[in-house]
C-alpha positions as CSV (number, residue, x, y, z in Angstrom):
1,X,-18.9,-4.6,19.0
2,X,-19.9,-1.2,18.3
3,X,-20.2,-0.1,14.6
4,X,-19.0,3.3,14.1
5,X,-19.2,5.0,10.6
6,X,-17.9,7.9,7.8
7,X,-16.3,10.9,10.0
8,X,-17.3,9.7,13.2
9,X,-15.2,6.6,13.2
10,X,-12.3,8.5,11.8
11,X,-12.8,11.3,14.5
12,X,-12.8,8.1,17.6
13,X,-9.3,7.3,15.6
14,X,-8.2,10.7,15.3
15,X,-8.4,11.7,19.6
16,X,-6.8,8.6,20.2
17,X,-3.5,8.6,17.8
18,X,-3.2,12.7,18.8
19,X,-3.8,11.6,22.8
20,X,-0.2,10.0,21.7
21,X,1.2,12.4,19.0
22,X,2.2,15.8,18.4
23,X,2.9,18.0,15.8
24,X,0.8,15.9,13.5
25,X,0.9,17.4,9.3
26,X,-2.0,16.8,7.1
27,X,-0.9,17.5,3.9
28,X,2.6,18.3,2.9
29,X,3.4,20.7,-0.1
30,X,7.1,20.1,-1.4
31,X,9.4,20.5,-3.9
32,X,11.5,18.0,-5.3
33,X,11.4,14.5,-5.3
34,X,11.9,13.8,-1.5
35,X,10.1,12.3,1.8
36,X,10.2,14.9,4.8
37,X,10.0,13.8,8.4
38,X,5.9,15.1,9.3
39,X,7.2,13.5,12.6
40,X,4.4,10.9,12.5
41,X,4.8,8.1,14.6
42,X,2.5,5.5,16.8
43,X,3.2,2.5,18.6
44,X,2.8,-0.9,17.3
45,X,0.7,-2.5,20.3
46,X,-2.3,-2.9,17.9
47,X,-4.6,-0.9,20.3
48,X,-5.9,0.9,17.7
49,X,-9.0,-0.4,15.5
50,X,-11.3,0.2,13.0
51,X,-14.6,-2.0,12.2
52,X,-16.3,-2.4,8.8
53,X,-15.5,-2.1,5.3
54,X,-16.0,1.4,4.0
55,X,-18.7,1.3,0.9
56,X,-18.4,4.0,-1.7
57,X,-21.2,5.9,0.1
58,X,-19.3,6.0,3.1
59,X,-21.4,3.6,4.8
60,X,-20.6,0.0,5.6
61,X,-21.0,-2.1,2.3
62,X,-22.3,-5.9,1.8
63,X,-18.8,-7.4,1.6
64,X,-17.7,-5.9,4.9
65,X,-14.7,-7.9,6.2
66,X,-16.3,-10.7,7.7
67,X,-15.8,-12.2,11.3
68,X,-16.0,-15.5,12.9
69,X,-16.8,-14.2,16.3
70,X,-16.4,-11.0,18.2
71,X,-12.8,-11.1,18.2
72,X,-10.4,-9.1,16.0
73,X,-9.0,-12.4,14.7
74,X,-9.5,-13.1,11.0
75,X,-9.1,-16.4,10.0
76,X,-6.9,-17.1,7.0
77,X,-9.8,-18.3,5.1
78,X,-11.7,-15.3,5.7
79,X,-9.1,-12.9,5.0
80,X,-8.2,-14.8,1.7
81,X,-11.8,-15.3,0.6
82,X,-11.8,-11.4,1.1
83,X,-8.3,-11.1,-0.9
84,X,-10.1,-13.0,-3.9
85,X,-13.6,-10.8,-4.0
86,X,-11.6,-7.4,-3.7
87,X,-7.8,-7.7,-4.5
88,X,-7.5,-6.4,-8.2
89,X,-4.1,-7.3,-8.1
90,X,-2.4,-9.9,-6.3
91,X,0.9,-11.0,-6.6
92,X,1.9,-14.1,-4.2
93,X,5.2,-14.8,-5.8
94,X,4.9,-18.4,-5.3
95,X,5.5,-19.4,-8.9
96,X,9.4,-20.6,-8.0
97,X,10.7,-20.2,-11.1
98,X,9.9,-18.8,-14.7
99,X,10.0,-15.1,-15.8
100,X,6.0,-14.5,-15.1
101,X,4.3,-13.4,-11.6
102,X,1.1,-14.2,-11.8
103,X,-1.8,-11.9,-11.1
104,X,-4.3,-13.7,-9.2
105,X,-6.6,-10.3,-8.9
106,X,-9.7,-9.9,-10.4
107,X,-8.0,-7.8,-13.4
108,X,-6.5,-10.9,-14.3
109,X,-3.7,-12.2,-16.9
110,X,-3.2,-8.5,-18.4
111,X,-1.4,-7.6,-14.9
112,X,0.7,-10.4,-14.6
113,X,4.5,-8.8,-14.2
114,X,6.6,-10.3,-16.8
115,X,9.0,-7.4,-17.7
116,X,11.9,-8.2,-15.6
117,X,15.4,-9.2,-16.2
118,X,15.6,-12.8,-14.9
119,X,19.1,-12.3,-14.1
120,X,19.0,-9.9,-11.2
121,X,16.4,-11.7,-9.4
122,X,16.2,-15.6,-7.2
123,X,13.5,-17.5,-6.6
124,X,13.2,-18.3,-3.0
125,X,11.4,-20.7,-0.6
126,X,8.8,-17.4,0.7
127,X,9.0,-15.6,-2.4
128,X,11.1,-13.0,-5.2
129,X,14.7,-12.0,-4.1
130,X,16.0,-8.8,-6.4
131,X,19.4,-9.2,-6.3
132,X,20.4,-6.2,-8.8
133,X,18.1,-3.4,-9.8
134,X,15.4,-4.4,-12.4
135,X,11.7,-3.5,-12.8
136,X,8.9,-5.7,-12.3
137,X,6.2,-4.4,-14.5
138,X,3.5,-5.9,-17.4
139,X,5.3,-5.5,-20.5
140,X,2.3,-5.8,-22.2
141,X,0.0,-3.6,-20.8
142,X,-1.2,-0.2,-22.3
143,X,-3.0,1.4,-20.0
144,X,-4.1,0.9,-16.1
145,X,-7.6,2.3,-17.0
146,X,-9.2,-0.8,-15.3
147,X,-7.7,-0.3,-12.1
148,X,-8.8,3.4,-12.0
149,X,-12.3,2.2,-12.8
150,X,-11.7,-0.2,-10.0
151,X,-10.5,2.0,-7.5
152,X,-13.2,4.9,-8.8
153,X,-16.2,2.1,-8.5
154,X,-15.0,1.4,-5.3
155,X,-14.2,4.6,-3.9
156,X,-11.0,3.7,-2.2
157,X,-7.9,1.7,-2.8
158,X,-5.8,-0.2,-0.1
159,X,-1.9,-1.5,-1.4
160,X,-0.6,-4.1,1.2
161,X,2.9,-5.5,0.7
162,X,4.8,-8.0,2.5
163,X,9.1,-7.6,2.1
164,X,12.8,-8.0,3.4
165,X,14.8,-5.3,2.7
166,X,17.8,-6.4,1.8
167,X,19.7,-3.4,3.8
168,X,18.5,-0.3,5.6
169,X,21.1,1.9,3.1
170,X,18.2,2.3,0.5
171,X,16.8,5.6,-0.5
172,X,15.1,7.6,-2.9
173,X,12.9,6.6,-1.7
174,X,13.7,3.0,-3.3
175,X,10.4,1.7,-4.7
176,X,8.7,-1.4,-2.9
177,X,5.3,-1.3,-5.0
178,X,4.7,2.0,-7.7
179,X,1.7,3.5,-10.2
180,X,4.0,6.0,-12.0
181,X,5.3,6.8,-14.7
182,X,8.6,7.5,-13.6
183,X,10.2,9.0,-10.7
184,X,8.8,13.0,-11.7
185,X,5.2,11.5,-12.5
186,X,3.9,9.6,-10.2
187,X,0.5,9.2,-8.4
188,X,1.2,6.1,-5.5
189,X,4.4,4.7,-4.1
190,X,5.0,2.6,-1.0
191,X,8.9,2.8,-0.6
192,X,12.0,2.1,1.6
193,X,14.0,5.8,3.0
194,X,16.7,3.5,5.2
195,X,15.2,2.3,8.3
196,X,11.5,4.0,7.6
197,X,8.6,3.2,5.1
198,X,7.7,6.4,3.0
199,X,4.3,5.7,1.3
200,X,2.5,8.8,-1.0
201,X,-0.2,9.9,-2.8
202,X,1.7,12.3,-5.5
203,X,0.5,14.7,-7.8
204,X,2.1,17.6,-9.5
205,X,-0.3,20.8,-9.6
206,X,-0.5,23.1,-12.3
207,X,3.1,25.3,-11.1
208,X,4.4,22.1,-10.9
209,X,4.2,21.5,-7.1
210,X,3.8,18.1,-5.2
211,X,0.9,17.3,-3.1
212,X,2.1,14.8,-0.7
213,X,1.2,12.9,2.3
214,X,4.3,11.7,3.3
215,X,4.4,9.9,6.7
216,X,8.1,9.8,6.9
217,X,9.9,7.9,9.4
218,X,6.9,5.7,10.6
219,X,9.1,2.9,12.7
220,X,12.5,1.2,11.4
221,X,12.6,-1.9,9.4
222,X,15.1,-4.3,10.7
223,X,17.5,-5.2,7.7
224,X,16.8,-8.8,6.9
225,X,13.5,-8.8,8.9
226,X,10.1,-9.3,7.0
227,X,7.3,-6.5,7.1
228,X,4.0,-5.8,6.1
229,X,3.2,-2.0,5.1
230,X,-0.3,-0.9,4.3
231,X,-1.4,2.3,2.7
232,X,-5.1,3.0,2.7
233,X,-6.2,6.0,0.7
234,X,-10.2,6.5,1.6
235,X,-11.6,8.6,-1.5
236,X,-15.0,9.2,0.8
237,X,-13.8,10.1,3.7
238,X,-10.5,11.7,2.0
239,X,-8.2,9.9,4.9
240,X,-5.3,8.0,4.4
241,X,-4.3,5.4,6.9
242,X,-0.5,3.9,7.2
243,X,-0.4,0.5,9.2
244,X,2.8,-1.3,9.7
245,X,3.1,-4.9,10.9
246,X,-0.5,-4.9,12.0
247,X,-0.6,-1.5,13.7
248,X,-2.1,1.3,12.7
249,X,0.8,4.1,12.5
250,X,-1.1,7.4,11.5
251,X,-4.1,8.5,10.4
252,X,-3.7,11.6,7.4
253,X,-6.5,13.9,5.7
254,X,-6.1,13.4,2.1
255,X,-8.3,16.1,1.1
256,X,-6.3,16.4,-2.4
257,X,-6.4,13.0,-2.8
258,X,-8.9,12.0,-5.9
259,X,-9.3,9.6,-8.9
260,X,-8.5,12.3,-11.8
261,X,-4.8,11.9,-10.1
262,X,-4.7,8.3,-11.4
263,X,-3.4,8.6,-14.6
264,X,-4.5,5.2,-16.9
265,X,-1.3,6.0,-19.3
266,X,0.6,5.1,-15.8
267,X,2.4,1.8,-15.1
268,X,2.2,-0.5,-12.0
269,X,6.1,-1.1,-11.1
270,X,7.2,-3.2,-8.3
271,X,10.8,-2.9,-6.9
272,X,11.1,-0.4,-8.8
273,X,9.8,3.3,-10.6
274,X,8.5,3.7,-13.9
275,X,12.0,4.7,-15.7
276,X,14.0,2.1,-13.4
277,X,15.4,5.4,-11.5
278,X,14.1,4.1,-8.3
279,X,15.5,0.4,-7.9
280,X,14.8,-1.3,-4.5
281,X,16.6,-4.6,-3.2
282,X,15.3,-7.4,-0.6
283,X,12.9,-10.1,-1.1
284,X,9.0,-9.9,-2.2
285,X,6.6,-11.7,-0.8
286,X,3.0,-10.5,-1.5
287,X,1.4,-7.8,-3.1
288,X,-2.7,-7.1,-2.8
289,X,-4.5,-3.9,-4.4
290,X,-7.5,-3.8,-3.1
291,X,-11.0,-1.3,-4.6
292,X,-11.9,-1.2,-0.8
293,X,-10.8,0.6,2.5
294,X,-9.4,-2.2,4.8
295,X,-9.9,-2.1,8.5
296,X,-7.2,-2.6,11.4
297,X,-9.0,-5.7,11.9
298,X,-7.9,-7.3,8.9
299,X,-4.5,-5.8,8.7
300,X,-3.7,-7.2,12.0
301,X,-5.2,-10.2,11.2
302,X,-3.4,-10.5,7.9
303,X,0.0,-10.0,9.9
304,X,-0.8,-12.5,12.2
305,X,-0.9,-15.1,9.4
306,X,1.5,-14.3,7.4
307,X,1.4,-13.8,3.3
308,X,0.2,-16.5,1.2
C-alpha cells in the first residue's frame, strides 16, 4: 500500500473526485441561516481512499488507524479499540431506558446528555427514537473548553453519526449532531435538508457574514433507512471531507476553518440546535467525536459493521 501524505494525498483525492465532478465550490459566503446546493456530488462505489491517520504535523501519527492485513477491511475490534483511544465523545445509545446517554469518550461523565424531555423520545432495540422535538444536551455542563483543547491538541476533529430519519420533510436544516449556541451562533452542525445531509463549519465574521462549507445535496436518505454521515474538518491541511455510508462524497478547502471558531461557551446538542429552533426526528444510533482526521478506510470499514 502506498503511503501518501499532507497535500499530496489530498491532491491524488482531489484529480480523482473532479475527473467525476464539475462546478466544484470551496468555500461558500452566505447570508442567512440556509444550505445552498454547491452541486457536490460523488458516487458511493467506495473507490475512493485515503491511508493513515493525519498527526497534528501533518504527517502520519503513532495511532494511525491500524490494519490487520493489506486490505481496507477494519475489523470491529480495531475500529473500536480506535473509537476508545480517540473518540472524545461517544454516544452508543444502548442504555434502553433512563433519562442519561452515556458518554463513553475520553471526556467522560461531564458529557453525558441528560437534558432531554423523556416524553418525546423511545428507547428502541438499535438505539434513541425522538418522537417530538426535544434537545439532547449536558445540562450540566459549562463550558466545551475540553473538547476545543481536544480538537486544538489534535489538530483536527472527525463527527460520525449513525440515524433514521424519520421522514425526508425535515429542514432547517433539522439538527442530527450540533456545537452551537443556537441556530444564529453556531460553529459545527451535521443536519437533515429533506432527502440530503447538510454538514458545516459556521462562523459569523466581523459584518456578520457566514463562512460556510456547505456540501448541499450530497445523495438522498431513504426515509426510514439507516445512514452513516461523516464530516472530517482537517485543521493542517484546512480540507474538509464529507463521506456518506462509507463513501467518500467530496472533498472541500476549509481555509477559514480554525480553532478560535470553537467557542467553549458553546453547547454540544444532538437532534437538535442550541435554543431547540432546530428539532430533528428519527432514530439515533451512534455518535463518535473524534481529535483525529479519519481515513476512507475506516469509514468504510465502520459502515460495513455497523454502530455499536
Amino acid at each position: 500500500m502506498v503511503v501518501c501524505r499532507g497535500w499530496l494525498l489530498y491532491a491524488v483525492v482531489w484529480l480523482a473526485v473532479a475527473g467525476c465532478r464539475t462546478g466544484l465550490e470551496n468555500i461558500l459566503v452566505l447570508e442567512g441561516d440556509s444550505g445552498t446546493d454547491s452541486g457536490n456530488t460523488g458516487s458511493r462505489d467506495g473507490s475512493l481512499s485515503l491511508d493513515g491517520a493525519v498527526a497534528s504535523d501533518g504527517g502520519f501519527a503513532d495511532s494511525a488507524i491500524p490494519r490487520s492485513d493489506a486490505s481496507t477491511s477494519l475489523s470491529r475490534e480495531q475500529v473500536e479499540s480506535f473509537r476508545q483511544a480517540h473518540g472524545q465523545l461517544w454516544y452508543r445509545f444502548d442504555e434502553g431506558s433512563g433519562a442519561v446517554v452515556t458518554n463513553h469518550g475520553a471526556l467522560g461523565a461531564d458529557y453525558d446528555l441528560d437534558g432531554f424531555d423523556e416524553t418525546k423520545v423511545t428507547w428502541v432495540a438499535d438505539g434513541l427514537r425522538i418522537d417530538a422535538q426535544t434537545r439532547l444536551f449536558a445540562a450540566g455542563l459549562a463550558s466545551t473548553g475540553a473538547l476545543r483543547s481536544a480538537v486544538a491538541a489534535g489538530n483536527a476533529i472527525s463527527i460520525e453519526v449513525w440515524f433514521t430519519p424519520q421522514n425526508i420533510a425535515q429542514r432547517g436544516p433539522a439538527r442530527i449532531f450540533a456545537w452551537s449556541q443556537d441556530s444564529r451562533e453556531q460553529t459545527i452542525l451535521v443536519g437533515q435538508t429533506e432527502d440530503d445531509v447538510t454538514v458545516r463549519w459556521f462562523k459569523r465574521n466581523a459584518v456578520g457574514s457566514i463562512i460556510d462549507v456547505t456540501p448541499a445535496a450530497t445523495d438522498p436518505l431513504i426515509a426510514g433507512g439507516r445512514s452513516q454521515a461523516v464530516f472530517v474538518v482537517d485543521l493542517a491541511t484546512q480540507n474538509a471531507l464529507v463521506f456518506l455510508d462509507g463513501a467518500l462524497l467530496t472533498l472541500l478547502n476549509c481555509s477559514t476553518c480554525s480553532t478560535d471558531h470553537l467557542d467553549s461557551g458553546h453547547r454540544i446538542s444532538v437532534a437538535n440546535e442550541g435554543d431547540n429552533d432546530r428539532g430533528w426526528l428519527g432514530t439515533m444510533h451512534q455518535v463518535v467525536v473524534y481529535n483525529r482526521v479519519l481515513d476512507a478506510d475506516f469509514v468504510a470499514s465502520s459502515f460495513e459493521l455497523g454502530p455499536n
